[in-house]
C-alpha positions in Angstrom: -47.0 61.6 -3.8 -43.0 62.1 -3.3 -41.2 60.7 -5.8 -37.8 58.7 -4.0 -35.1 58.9 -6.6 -33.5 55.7 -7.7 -30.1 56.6 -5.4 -32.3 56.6 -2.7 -33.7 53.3 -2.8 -30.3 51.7 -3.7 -28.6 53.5 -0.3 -31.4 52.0 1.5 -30.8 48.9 0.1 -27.8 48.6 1.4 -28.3 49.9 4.3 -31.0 47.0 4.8 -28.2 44.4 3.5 -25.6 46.0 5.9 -27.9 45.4 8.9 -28.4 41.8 8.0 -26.3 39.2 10.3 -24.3 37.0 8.1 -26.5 34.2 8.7 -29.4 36.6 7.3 -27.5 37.2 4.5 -26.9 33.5 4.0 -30.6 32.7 4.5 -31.6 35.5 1.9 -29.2 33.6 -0.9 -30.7 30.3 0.1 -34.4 31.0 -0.9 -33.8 31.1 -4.4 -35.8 27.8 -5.8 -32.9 25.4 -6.0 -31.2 26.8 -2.7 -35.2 26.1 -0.8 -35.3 22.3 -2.0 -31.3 21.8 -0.8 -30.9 20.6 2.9 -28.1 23.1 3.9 -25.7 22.9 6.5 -23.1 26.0 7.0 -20.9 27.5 10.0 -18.4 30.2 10.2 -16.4 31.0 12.8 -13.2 32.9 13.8 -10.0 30.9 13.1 -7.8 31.4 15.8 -10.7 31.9 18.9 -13.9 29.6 17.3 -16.4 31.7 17.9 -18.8 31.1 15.8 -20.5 34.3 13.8 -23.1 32.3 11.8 -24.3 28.8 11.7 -27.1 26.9 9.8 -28.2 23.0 11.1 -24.2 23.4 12.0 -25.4 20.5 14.4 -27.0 18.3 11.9 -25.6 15.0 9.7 -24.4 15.5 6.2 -22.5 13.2 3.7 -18.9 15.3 3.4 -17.9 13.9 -0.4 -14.2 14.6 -0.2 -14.5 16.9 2.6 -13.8 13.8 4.5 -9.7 14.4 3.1 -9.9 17.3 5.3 -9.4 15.3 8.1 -7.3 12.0 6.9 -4.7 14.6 5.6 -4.7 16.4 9.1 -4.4 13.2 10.8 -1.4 12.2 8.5 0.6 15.9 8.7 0.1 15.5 12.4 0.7 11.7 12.9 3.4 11.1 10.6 4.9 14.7 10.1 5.4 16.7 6.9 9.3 15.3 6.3 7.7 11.4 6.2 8.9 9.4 3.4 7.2 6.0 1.9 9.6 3.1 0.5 9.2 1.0 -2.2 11.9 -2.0 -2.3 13.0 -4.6 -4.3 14.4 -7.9 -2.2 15.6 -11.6 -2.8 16.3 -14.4 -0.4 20.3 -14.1 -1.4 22.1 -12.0 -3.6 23.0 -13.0 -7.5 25.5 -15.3 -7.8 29.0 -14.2 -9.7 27.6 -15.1 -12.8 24.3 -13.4 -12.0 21.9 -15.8 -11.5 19.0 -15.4 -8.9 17.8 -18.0 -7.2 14.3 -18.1 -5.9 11.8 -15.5 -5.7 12.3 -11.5 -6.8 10.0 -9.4 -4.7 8.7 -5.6 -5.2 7.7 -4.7 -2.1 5.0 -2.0 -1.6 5.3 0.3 1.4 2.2 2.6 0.3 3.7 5.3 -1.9 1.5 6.9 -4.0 3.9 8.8 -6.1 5.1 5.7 -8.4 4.0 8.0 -11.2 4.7 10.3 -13.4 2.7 13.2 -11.4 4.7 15.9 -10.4 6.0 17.0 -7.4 6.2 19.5 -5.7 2.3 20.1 -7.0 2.1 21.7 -10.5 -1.2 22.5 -12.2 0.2 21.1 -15.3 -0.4 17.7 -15.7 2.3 15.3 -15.2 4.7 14.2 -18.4 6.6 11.2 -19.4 6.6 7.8 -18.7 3.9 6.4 -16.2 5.9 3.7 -15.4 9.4 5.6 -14.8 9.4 4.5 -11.0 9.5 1.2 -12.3 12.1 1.3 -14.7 14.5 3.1 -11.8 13.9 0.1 -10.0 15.1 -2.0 -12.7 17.7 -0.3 -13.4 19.2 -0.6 -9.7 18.3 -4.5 -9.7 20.2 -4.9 -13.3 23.0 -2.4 -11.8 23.5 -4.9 -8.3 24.4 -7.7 -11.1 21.2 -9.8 -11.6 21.3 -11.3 -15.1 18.6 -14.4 -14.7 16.0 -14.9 -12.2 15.1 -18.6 -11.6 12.2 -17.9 -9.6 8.6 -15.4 -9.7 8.0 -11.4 -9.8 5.9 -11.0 -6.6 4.5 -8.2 -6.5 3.9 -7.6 -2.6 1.0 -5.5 -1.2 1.0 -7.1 2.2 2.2 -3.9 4.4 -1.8 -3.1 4.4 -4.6 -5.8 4.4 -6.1 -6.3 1.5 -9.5 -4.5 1.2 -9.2 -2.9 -1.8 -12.8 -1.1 -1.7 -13.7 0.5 1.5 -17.5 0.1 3.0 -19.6 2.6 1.2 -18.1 2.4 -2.0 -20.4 2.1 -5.1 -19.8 -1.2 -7.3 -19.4 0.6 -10.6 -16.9 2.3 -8.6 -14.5 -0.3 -9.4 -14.4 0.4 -13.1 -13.2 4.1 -12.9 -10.1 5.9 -11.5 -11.6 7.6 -8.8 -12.0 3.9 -7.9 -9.1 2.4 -8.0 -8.7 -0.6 -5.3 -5.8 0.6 -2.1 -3.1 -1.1 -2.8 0.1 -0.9 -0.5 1.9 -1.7 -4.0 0.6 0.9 -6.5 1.4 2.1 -10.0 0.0 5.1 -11.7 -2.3 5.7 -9.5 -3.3 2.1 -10.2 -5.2 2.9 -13.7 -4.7 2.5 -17.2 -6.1 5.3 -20.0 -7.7 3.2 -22.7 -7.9 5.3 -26.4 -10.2 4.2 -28.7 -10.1 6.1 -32.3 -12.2 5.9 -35.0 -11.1 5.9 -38.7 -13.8 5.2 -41.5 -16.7 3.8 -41.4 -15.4 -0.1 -42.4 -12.2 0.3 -40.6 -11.9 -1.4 -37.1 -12.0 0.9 -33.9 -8.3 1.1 -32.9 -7.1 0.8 -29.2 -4.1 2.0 -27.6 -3.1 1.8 -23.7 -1.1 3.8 -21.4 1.7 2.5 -19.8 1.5 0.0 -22.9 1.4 -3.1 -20.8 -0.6 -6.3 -21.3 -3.2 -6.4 -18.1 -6.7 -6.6 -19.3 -8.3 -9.0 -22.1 -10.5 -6.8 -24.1 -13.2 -7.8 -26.2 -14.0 -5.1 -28.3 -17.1 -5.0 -30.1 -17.6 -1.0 -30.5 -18.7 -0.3 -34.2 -17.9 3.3 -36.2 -21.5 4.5 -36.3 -22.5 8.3 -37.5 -24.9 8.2 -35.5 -22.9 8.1 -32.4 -24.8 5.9 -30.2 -22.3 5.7 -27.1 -19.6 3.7 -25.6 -20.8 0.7 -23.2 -17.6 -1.1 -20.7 -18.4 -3.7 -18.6 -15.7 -5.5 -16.1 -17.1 -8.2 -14.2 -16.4 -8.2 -10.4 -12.6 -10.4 -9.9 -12.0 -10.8 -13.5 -9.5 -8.8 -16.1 -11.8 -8.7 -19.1 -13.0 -5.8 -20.6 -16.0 -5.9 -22.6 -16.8 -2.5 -24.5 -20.0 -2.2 -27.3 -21.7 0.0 -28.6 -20.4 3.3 -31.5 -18.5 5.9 -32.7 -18.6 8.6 -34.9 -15.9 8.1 -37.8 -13.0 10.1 -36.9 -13.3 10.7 -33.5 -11.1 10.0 -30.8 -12.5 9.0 -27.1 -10.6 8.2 -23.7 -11.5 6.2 -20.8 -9.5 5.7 -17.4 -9.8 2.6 -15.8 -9.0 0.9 -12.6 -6.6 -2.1 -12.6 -8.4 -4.4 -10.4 -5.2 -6.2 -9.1 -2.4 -3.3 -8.7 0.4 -5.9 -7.4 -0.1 -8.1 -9.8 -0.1 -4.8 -12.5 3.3 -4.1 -10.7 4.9 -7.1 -10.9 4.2 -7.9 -14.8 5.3 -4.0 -15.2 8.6 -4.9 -13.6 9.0 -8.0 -15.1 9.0 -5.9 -18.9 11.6 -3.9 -17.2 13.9 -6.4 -16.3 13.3 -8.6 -19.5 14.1 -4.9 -21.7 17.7 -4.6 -19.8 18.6 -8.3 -20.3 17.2 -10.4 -17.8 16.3 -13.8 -17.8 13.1 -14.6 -15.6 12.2 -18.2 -15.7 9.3 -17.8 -13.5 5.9 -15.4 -13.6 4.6 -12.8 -12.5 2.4 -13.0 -9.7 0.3 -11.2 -6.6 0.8 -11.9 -2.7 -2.0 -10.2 -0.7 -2.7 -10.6 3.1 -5.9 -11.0 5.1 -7.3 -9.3 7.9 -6.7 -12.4 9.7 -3.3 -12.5 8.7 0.0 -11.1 10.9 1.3 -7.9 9.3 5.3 -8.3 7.9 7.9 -8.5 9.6 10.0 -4.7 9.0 12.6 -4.8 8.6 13.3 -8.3 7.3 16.9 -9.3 7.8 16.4 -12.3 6.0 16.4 -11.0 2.8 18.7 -8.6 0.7 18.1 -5.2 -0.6 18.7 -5.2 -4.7 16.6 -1.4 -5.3 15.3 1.1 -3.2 13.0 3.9 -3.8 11.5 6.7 -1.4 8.9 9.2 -2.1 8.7 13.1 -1.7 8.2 14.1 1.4 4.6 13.4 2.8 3.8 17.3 2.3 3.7 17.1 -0.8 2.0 13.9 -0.8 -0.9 15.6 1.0 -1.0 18.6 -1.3 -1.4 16.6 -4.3 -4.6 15.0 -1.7 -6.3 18.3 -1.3 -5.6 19.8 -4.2 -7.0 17.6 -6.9 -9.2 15.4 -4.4 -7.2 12.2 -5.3 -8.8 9.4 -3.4 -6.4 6.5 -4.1 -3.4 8.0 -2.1 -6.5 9.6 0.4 -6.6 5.8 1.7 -3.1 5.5 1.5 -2.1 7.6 4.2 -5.1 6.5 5.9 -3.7 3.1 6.3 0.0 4.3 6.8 -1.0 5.9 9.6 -2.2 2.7 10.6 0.3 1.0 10.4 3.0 3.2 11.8 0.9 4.2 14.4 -0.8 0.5 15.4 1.1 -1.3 13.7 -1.3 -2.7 11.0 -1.9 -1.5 7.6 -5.8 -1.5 7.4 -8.6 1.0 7.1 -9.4 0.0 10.4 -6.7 0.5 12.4 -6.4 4.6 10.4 -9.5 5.3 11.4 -9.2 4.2 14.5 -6.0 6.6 14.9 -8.2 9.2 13.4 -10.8 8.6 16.2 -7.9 9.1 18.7 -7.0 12.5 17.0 -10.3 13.5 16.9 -10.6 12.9 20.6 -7.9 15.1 21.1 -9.3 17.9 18.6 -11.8 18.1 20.6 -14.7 16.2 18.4 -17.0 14.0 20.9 -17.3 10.7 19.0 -20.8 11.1 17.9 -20.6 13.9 16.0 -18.8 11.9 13.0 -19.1 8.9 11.2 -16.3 7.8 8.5 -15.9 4.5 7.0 -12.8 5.5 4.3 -10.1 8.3 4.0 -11.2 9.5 0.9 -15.0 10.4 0.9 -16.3 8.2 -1.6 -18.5 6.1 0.5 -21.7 6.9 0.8 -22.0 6.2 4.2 -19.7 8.9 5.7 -21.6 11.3 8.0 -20.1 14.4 9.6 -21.8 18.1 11.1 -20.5 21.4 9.7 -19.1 22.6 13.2 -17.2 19.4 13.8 -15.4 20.7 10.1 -14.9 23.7 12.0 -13.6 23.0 14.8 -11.0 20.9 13.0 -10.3 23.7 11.0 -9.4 25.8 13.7 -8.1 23.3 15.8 -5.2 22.7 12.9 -4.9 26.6 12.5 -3.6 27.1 16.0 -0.9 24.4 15.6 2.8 25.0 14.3 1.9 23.3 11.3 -0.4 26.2 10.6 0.6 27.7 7.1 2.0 23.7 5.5 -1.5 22.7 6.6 -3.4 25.8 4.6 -0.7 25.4 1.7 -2.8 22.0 0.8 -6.1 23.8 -0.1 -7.3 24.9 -3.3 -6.7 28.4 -4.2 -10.2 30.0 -5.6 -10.0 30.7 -8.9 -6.1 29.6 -8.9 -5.6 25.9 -8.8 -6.4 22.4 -7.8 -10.6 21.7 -7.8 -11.2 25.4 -7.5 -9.1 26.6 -10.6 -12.6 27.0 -12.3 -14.2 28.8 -9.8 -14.3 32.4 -8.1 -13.5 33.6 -11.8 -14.3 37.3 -11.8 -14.2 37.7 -8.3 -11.2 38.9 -6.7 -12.3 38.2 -3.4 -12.5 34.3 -4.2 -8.4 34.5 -4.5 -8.7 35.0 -0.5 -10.9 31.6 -0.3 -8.4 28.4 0.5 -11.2 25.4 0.6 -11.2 21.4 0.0 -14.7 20.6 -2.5 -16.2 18.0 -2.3 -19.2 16.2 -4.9 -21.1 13.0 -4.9 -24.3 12.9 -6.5 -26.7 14.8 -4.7 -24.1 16.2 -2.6 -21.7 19.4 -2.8 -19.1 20.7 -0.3 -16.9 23.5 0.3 -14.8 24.0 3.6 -11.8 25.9 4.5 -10.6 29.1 5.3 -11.4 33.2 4.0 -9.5 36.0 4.7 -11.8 38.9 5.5 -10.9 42.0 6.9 -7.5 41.4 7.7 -8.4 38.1 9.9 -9.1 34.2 8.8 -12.3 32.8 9.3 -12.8 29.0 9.3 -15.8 27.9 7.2 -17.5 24.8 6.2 -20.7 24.6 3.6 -22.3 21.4 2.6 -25.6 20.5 0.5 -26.9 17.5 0.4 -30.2 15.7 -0.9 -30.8 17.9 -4.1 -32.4 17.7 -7.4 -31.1 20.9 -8.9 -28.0 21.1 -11.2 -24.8 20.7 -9.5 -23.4 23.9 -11.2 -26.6 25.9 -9.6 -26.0 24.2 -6.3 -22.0 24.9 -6.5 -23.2 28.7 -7.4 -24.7 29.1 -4.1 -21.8 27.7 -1.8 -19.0 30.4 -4.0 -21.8 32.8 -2.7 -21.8 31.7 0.4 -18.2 31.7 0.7 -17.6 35.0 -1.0 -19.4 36.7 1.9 -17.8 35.3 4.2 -14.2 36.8 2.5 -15.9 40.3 2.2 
């Protein structure tokens, strides 16, 4: 019998996986034992015509994650325009007397920024420094600069440019408890959470707690114990209240930090700008306190002549807003621009009226209304249903407009920055792969765009209803991805 050399058999190798449709090639990757038990859905297709060159159930229902930000951040760049700007003001019924004095009521007065931070912008893939709450303190500064020196009345803190619903349909319970939970707040503050420390000393020494921004908010009862044996940290926050309760141990010496949501972000604000005042001299007879409105409320009069300007503050420019989205999958400001659009567009500041607008835009992307289902801005509910080619075809809907290359800029780099700085490592094509991830448990996505051979292709790849490790699952879609940059 002829021997065939081992060159030979690798040339026809090749030559086999050179043959193979891209959808082959896909199919092949997907019958490893984790990729046969995942319910796939994948489409590729040329950017600027949409022809499609491979597709897998591209017509079937999947839960997007955060892919859903793909389409509340188009909706925003093309409703409200890269140059938009939120405001945050400070007003009173009259301005301060000659000697000072206030009288009546001091209102912040969200308008939906999410940059009252100390996040940096333009995007950076180093964290943000310095003080949380430096926003706040400009404010002060400005109110303590127009002349107030005593305030008879209360620190409102006012959210009611958007209804009050702070957790969208969908959204998990112990959701609540954790940053990537925070409520939506038209009034928000550091992304509307607190980092708790605890640290450990010796074994008979109490667990020490520090917060950042040091501000009072929550009552904590702390009952964790320094235990070798490490048996874990347990938090509990009931529903409406602002009591922690935290049990359980910690090693000695060991240092372990938690971010939290603050349940109530304009009431956070208001006691926030309450220290600030109080640390440049101001006297504030009254408290600090929350107004809300209801869905079967009127929205606010804007602007309202009745009342006099004491601090202003705008953000960045939305672009930069909307990087920060993609880039780091923030949810929080996600349902922010969600509900400006609503209420620039209609007029009211609610979930529903954004996604109404967003069915509107999707109308004119082309999307017939049953191919989607969204219930948030963000794609943390659960209840969010959307095909691969309807990802597509907003993909290449928003490549063909003159926004083209601010839109792309928003995406994750692979292997460079945002939620794909860890991934594509070792793989120079991966640097060619600008895509928005997304991950909920038992769900994985990755869609965007690939450069590959000197033209774009628009792709989206989502797994849902798996039992594998994410990491395996998340293996498979860089795969898939990478051969669709080769």
């Amino acid at each position: 019998m002829r021997r065939i050399s081992p060159i030979a058999l690798l040339l026809a190798a090749q030559a086999i996986a050179f043959s193979q449709t891209l959808a082959e090639r896909i199919q092949t990757l997907l019958s490893s034992p984790a990729g046969r038990r995942t319910f796939w859905g994948v489409q590729v297709a040329e950017a600027t015509t949409g022809e499609v060159l491979a597709e897998i159930n591209a017509q079937n229902f999947f839960v997007p994650a955060s892919n859903t930000k793909l389409f509340t951040t188009a909706l925003a760049l093309m409703r409200l325009g890269p140059d938009y700007r939120f405001q945050t003001r400070v007003l009173a019924e009259q301005a301060p007397d000659a000697a000072g004095r206030l009288r009546g009521d001091l209102r912040l007065v969200g308008g939906g920024d999410p940059t009252l931070s100390n996040r940096t912008y333009p995007y950076t893939k180093d964290p943000g420094k310095g003080d949380p709450l430096q926003g706040i303190e400009d404010l002060a500064a400005q109110v303590a600069a127009a002349g107030v020196r005593r305030i008879d009345g209360d620190i409102v803190g006012d959210d009611t440019a958007y209804v009050w619903e702070p957790y969208p349909e969908g959204w998990a319970l112990d959701d609540a408890l954790w940053e990537y939970g925070a409520p939506v707040s038209a009034l928000t503050v550091n992304d509307n959470v607190l980092r708790l420390t605890l640290r450990t000393g010796a074994e008979d020494a109490p667990v020490e707690i520090r917060l950042s921004p040091p501000l009072d908010y929550y009552l904590i009862d702390n009952r964790i114990k320094v235990d070798r044996g490490g048996a874990g940290i347990n938090i509990e926050r009931l529903p409406g209240s602002q009591q922690l309760r935290l049990w359980g141990g910690l090693p000695p010496g060991q240092e372990r930090q938690l971010l939290l949501a603050i349940n109530d972000p304009a009431l956070y604000a208001a006691r926030a700008l309450a220290g600030a005042l109080r640390r440049r001299g101001v006297l504030i007879l009254g408290q600090a306190r929350a107004e809300h409105r209801f869905a079967n409320q009127p929205a606010p009069r804007d602007p309202q002549p009745q009342l006099v300007e004491l601090a202003r503050r705008a953000s960045p420019p939305l672009l930069e807003v909307l990087r920060v989205i993609d880039k780091v999958s923030q949810n929080l400001h996600a349902e922010l621009v969600l509900r400006e659009v609503g209420r620039i567009r209609r007029n009211q500041g609610s979930r529903e009226a954004g996604l109404q607008e967003l069915e509107a835009f999707l109308d004119e992307v082309g999307v017939p209304r049953g191919e989607y289902r969204f219930l948030d801005g963000s794609g943390l509910s659960r209840r969010n249903l959307v095909t691969p080619a309807t990802l597509v075809r907003l993909l290449c809907y928003m490549y063909r407009t003159p926004h083209r290359e601010a839109w792309i800029s928003l995406l994750p780099v692979g292997g460079e920055d945002g939620t794909l700085s860890g991934r594509f490592t070792g793989a120079p094509a991966g640097r060619r792969i600008q895509a928005k991830t997304g991950t909920l448990s038992h769900v994985s996505a990755l869609s965007g765009y690939a450069e590959s051979a000197g033209r774009r292709l628009a792709f989206a790849v989502l797994a849902n209803n798996y039992l594998a490790p994410a990491g395996q699952i998340r293996t498979l879609i860089d795969k898939i991805s990478l051969l669709v940059a080769e």
